[in-house]
C-alpha positions in Angstrom: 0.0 0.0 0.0 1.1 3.5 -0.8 2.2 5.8 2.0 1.0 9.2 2.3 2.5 10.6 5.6 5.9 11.1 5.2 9.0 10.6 7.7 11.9 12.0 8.4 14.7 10.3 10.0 18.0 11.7 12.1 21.0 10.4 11.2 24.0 10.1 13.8 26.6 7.4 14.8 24.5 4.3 14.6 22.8 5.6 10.8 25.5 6.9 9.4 26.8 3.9 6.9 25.6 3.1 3.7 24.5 -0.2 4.7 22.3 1.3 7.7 21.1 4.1 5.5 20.5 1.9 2.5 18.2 -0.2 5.3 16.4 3.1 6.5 15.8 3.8 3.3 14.2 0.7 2.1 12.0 0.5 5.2 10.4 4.1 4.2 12.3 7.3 5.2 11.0 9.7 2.6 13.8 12.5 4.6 16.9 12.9 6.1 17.4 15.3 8.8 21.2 16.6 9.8 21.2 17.8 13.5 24.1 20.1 13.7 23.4 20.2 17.3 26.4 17.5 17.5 29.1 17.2 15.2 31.2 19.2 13.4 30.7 20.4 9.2 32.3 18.0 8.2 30.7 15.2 9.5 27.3 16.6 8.1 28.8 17.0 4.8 30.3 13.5 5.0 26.5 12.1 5.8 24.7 14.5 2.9 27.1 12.7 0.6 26.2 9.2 2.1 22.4 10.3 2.1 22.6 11.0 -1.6 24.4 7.6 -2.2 22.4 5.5 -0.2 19.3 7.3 -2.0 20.5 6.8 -5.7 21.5 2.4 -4.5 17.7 2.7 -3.3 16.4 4.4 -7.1 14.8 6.9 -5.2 15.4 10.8 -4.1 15.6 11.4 -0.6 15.6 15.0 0.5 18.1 16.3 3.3 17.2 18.7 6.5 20.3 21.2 8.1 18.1 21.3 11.4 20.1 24.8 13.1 21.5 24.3 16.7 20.0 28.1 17.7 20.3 30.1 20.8 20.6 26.9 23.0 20.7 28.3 26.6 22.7 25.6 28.6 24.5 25.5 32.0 28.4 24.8 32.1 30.1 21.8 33.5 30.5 20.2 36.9 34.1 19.6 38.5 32.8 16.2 38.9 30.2 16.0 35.7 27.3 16.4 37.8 25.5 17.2 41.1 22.3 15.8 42.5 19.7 18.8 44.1 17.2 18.1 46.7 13.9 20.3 46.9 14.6 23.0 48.8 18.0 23.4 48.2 19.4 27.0 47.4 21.8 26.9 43.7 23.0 29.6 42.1 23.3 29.8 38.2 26.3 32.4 37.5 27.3 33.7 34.0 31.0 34.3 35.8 31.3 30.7 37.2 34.5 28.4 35.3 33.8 25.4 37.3 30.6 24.3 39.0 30.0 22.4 42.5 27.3 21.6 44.9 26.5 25.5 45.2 26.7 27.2 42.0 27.2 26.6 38.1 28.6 28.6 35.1 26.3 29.6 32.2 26.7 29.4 28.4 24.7 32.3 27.6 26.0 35.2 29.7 22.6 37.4 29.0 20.8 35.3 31.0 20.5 37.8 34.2 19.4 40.2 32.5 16.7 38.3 31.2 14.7 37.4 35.1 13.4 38.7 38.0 12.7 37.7 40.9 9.8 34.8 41.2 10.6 33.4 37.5 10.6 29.5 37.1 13.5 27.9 35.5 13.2 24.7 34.0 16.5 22.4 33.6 17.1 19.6 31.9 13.9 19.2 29.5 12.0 20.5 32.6 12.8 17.4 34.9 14.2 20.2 37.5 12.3 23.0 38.3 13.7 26.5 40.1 12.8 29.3 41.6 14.5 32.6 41.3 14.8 34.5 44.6 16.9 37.3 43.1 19.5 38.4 40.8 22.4 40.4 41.9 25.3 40.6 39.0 26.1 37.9 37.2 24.2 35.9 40.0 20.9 34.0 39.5 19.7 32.8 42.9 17.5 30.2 43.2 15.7 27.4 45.5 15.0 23.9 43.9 11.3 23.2 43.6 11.7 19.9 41.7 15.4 18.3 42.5 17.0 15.5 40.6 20.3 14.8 38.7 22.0 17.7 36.9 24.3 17.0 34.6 26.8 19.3 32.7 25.1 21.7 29.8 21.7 20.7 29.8 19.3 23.4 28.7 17.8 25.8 30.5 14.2 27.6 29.5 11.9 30.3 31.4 8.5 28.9 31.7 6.3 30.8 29.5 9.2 32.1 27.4 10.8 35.4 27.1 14.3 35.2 27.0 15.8 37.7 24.5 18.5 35.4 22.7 18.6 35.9 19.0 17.0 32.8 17.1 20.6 33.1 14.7 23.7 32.4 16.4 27.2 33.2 14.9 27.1 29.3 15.0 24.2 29.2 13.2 25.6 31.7 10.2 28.5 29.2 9.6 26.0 26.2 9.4 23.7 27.5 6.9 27.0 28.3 4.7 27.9 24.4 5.0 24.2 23.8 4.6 24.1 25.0 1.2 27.5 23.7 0.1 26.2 20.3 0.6 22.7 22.2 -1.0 20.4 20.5 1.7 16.8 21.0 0.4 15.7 22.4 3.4 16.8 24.8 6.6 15.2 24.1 9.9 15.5 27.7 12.2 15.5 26.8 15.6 13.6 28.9 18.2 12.4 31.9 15.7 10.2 34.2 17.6 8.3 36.2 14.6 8.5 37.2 11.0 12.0 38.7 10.9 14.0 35.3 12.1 12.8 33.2 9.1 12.9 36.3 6.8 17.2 36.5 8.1 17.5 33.0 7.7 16.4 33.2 4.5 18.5 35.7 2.9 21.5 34.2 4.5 20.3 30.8 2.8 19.4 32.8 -0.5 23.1 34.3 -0.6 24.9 31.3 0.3 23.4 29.4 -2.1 23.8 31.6 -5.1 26.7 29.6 -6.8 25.2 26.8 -6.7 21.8 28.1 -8.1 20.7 26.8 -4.6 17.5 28.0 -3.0 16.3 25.6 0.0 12.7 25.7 1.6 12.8 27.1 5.1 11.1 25.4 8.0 10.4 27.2 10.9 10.6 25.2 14.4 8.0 26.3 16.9 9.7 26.0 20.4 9.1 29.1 22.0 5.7 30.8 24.1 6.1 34.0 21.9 6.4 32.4 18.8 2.4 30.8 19.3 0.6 34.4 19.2 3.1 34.9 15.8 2.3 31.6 14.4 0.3 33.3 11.5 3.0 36.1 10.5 6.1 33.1 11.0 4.2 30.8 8.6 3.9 33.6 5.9 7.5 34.0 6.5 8.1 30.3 5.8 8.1 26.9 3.7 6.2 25.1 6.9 7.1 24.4 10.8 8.1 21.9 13.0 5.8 21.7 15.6 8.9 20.5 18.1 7.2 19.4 21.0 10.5 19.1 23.4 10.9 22.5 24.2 7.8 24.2 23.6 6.2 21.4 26.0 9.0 22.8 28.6 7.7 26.8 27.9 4.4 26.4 27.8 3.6 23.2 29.5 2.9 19.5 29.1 -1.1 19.4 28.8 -1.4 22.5 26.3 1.4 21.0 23.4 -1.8 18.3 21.6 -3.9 21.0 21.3 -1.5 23.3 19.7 -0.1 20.4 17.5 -4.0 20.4 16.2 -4.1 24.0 15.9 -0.7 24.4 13.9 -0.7 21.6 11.6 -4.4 23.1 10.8 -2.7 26.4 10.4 -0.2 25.2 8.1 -2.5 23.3 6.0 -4.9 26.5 5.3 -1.4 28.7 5.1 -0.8 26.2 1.7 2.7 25.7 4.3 3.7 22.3 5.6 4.0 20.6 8.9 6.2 18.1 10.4 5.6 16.6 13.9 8.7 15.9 16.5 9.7 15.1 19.1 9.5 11.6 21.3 7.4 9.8 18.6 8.7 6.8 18.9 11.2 7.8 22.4 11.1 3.9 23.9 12.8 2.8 20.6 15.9 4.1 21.4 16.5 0.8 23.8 13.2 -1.3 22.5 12.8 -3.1 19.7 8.9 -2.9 19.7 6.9 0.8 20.4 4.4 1.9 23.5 0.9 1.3 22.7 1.2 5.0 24.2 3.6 6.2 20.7 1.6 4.2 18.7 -1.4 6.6 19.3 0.9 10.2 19.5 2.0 8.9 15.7 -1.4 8.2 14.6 -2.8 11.0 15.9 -0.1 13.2 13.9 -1.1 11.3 10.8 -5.1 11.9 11.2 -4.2 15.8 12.5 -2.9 15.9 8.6 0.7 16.4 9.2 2.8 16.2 6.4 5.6 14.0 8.4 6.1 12.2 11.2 9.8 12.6 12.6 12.5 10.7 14.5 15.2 11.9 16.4 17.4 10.2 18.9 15.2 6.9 17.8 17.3 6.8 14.8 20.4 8.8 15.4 21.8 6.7 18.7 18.9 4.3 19.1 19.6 0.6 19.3 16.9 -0.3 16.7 16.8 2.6 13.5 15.5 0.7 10.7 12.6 -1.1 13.3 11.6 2.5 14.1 11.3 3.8 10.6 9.5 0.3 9.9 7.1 0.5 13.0 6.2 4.3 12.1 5.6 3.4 8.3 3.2 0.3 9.4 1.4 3.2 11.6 1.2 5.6 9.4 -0.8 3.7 6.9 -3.2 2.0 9.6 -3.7 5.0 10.1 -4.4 6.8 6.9 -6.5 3.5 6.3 -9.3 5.3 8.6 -9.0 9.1 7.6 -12.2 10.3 6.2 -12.2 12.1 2.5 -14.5 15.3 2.8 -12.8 17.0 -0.4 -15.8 19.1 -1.2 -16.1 20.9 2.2 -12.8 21.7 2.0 -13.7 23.9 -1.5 -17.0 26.0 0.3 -15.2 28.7 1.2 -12.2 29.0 -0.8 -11.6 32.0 -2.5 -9.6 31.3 -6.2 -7.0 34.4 -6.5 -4.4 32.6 -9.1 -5.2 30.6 -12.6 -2.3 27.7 -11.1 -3.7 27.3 -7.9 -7.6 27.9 -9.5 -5.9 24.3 -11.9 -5.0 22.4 -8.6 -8.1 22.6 -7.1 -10.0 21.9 -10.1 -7.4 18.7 -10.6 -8.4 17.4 -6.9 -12.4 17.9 -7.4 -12.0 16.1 -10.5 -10.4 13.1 -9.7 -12.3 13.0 -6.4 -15.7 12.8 -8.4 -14.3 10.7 -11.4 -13.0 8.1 -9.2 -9.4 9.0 -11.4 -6.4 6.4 -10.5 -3.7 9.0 -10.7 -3.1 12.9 -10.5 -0.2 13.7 -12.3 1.3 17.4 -11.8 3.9 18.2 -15.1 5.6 20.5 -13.3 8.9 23.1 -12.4 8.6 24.5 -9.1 6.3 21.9 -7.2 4.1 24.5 -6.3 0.7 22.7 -7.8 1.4 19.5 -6.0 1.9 20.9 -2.5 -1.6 22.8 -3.2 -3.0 19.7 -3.6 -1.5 17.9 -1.2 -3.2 20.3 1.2 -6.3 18.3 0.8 -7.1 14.9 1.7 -7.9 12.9 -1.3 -7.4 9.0 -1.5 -6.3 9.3 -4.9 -1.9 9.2 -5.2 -0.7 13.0 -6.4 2.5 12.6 -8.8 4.8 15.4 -9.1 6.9 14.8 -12.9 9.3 17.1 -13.2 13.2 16.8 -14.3 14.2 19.1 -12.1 15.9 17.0 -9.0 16.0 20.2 -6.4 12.1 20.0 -6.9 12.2 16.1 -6.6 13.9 16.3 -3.4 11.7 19.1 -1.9 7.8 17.1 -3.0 9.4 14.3 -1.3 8.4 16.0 2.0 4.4 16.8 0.6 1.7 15.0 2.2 0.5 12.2 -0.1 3.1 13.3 -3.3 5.3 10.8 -5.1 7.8 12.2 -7.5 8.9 11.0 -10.7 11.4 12.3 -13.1 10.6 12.9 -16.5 11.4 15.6 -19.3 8.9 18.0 -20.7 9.0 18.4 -24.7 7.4 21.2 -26.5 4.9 19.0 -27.4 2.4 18.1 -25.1 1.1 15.3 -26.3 4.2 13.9 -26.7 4.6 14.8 -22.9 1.5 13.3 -21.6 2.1 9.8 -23.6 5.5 9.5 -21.8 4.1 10.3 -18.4 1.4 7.7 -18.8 3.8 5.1 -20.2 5.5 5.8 -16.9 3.0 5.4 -14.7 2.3 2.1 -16.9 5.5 1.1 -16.9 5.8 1.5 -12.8 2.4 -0.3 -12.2 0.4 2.5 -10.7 -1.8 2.5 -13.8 -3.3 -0.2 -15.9 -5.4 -0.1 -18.8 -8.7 2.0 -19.1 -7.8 3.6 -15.5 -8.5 7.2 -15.6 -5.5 9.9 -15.0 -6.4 13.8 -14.4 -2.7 15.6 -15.7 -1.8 19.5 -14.9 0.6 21.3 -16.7 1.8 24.8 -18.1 1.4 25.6 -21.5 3.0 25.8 -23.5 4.7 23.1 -22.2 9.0 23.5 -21.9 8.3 27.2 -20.6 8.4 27.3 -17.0 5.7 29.5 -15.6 2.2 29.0 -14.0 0.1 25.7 -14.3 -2.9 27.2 -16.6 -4.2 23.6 -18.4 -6.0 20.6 -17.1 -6.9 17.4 -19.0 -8.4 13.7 -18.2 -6.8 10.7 -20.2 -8.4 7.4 -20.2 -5.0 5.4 -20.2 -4.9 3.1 -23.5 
């Protein structure tokens, strides 16, 4: 069975062969995301290269993520590596600390005073350890534990509720999206933007690196930060789609609220003609298990019915002991899944508003194959653009995105419910739609007297805006 929710898989020290890969691969990762949390440049251009291999031994594209480190606010290090705090317990967090002990610890991000006042809530260590502030005198954050535990050195630090004013673009950050587009990764992740202007920056910098290599990636925007909900709407305009990361948003704004805004943001990205991945913990007991919670198993199907355009592993994948059961456990969910999703195509139309003659095509495409019962859409296209319009809607009926251009081959890999195919476009477009047909015949997706709904620009071998439609009764 076809899959339409795609997934995108981590790579790190236990993916990162060709054998693994190939594996990973094979067992359904439609995309490849490069954390360059860890590692150095060029480790993540070592693994682009392998990612591309591995893709083309699999006769398949494979698209790759540069997921940004950002403003990571950490703690320092421990003389002995780390402490254990009891509730109650006053701990100081001091940006002029080298060394930390039992009573005080350094901090990564000097700012951080400046940032709180007294009664703000600290959260440590993915929110496992909870303090106070009492008061902040210099460089000095005092504090009293209200949820003790094991502290460790660097782990993150977040305000609950949000507000801290470091900059989602790091000096750090700068020098990855250079390497980013060197190794012309299809998209850049931006870790912890806060409005318009973050993803607008990261962009140009992308833009400008990539300009010799003709390179222009999508950009996702990760939402991890309080601020960056009541600016969901302006970030999305800004961007390609978002993350909804779950890790630290869950820490800022709170365990119980993250479902609900998972609904509300992969909603929002679907009406924005954006696209959404879901992260974060999918599939967490697979690091050290072979089989998933009955627990994960509902968080991925739920992702999948919520319309998300991917499901994503992290750690699972990256340091687990099991990567290619993951990716093969999520793919068998993902299609149970999809198995029960309900098609309501023409509610989706009552109140859409037609403001372009491509997009005005791409709708008309999907309400035509949903009442003709078509076997195929087929997209002829440069950009992309008409098949991730179409893949905004749920339709049962497989979307194909033919183009010969492999940066837009890459990027549909990611759209909800697109295949991609390569294929060249003469000036004839008869000649055009025969060889996307044999294709499709030629593939199995199609048989004799099956119905296929094409798209395409004409006149066809000029790139510009999808303006024809036509049903072909394969022969």
């Amino acid at each position: 069975m076809r899959r339409a929710t795609k997934i995108v898989a981590t790579i790190g020290p236990v993916s990162s062969d060709i054998e693994t890969l190939t594996r990973m691969i094979q067992a359904g990762v439609d995309v490849v995301r490069l954390n360059f949390s860890h590692g150095k440049a060029q480790d993540h251009i070592d693994r682009a290269r392998l990612v591309r291999e591995a893709a083309q031994k699999c006769g398949r594209e494979v698209a790759i993520i540069a997921d940004l480190q950002g403003p990571k606010i950490r703690i320092g290090k421990f003389e002995n590596g780390k402490i254990e705090l009891q509730k109650g317990d006053k701990f100081i967090l001091d940006a002029a600390c080298e060394m930390g002990n039992q009573e005080r610890v350094g901090l990564d991000y000097k700012e951080l005073p400046h940032d709180l006042k007294d009664g703000d809530v600290l959260l440590l260590n993915d929110g496992l350890i909870v303090l106070v502030v009492d008061k902040v005198v210099g460089s000095a954050i005092h504090t009293t534990v209200k949820i003790g535990g094991e502290l460790s050195n660097n782990k993150g630090i977040n305000r609950q509720g949000g507000g801290l004013s470091a900059p989602a673009l790091t000096a750090k950050d700068m020098e990855d999206i250079k390497t980013a587009m060197n190794m012309q990764a299809d998209y850049v992740a931006v870790s912890f933007p806060k409005n318009a202007a973050d993803m607008m920056m990261a962009r140009q910098l992308a833009n400008i690196a990539g300009e010799p290599h003709k390179h222009k990636p999508m950009m996702i925007a990760k939402i991890e930060r309080a601020e960056a909900i009541p600016a969901l709407q302006e970030i999305l305009d800004a961007s390609d789609g978002i993350m909804v990361a779950r890790g630290d948003l869950a820490v800022e704004v709170g365990n119980a609220a993250v479902p609900a805004l998972q609904k509300r943001m992969i909603k929002m990205a679907r009406a924005s003609n954006k696209l959404a991945i879901t992260a974060t913990q999918m599939m967490e007991s697979m690091i050290v298990n072979a089989i998933p919670t009955r627990a994960e198993v509902s968080d991925v199907a739920n992702a999948v019915l919520d319309g998300t355009d991917a499901v994503m592993t992290s750690a699972e994948t990256a340091s687990g002991r099991y990567p290619v059961e993951t990716v093969e456990a999520m793919a068998a969910i993902c299609l149970e899944a999809e198995k029960s999703q309900e098609y309501t195509l023409d509610a989706d139309f009552l109140n859409l508003t037609f403001t372009r003659i491509d997009q005005s095509i791409a709708y008309g495409a999907l309400f035509t194959a949903h009442h003709l019962r078509v076997k195929a859409i087929v997209a002829l296209t440069e950009s992309g653009s008409t098949a991730l319009w179409m893949s905004r809607h749920n339709i049962d009926i497989p979307i194909f995105a033919m183009t010969q251009r492999l940066a837009t081959q890459r990027k549909a890999t990611l759209y909800r419910n697109v295949s991609t195919l390569d294929l060249s476009q003469t000036k004839d477009s008869e000649t055009t739609l025969k060889a996307a047909q044999d294709l499709l015949l030629a593939k199995g997706l199609v048989k004799k007297g099956d119905m296929i709904v094409f798209t395409w620009g004409a006149p066809m071998g000029h790139p510009g805006g999808t303006n024809a439609l036509k049903i072909m009764k394969v022969e």
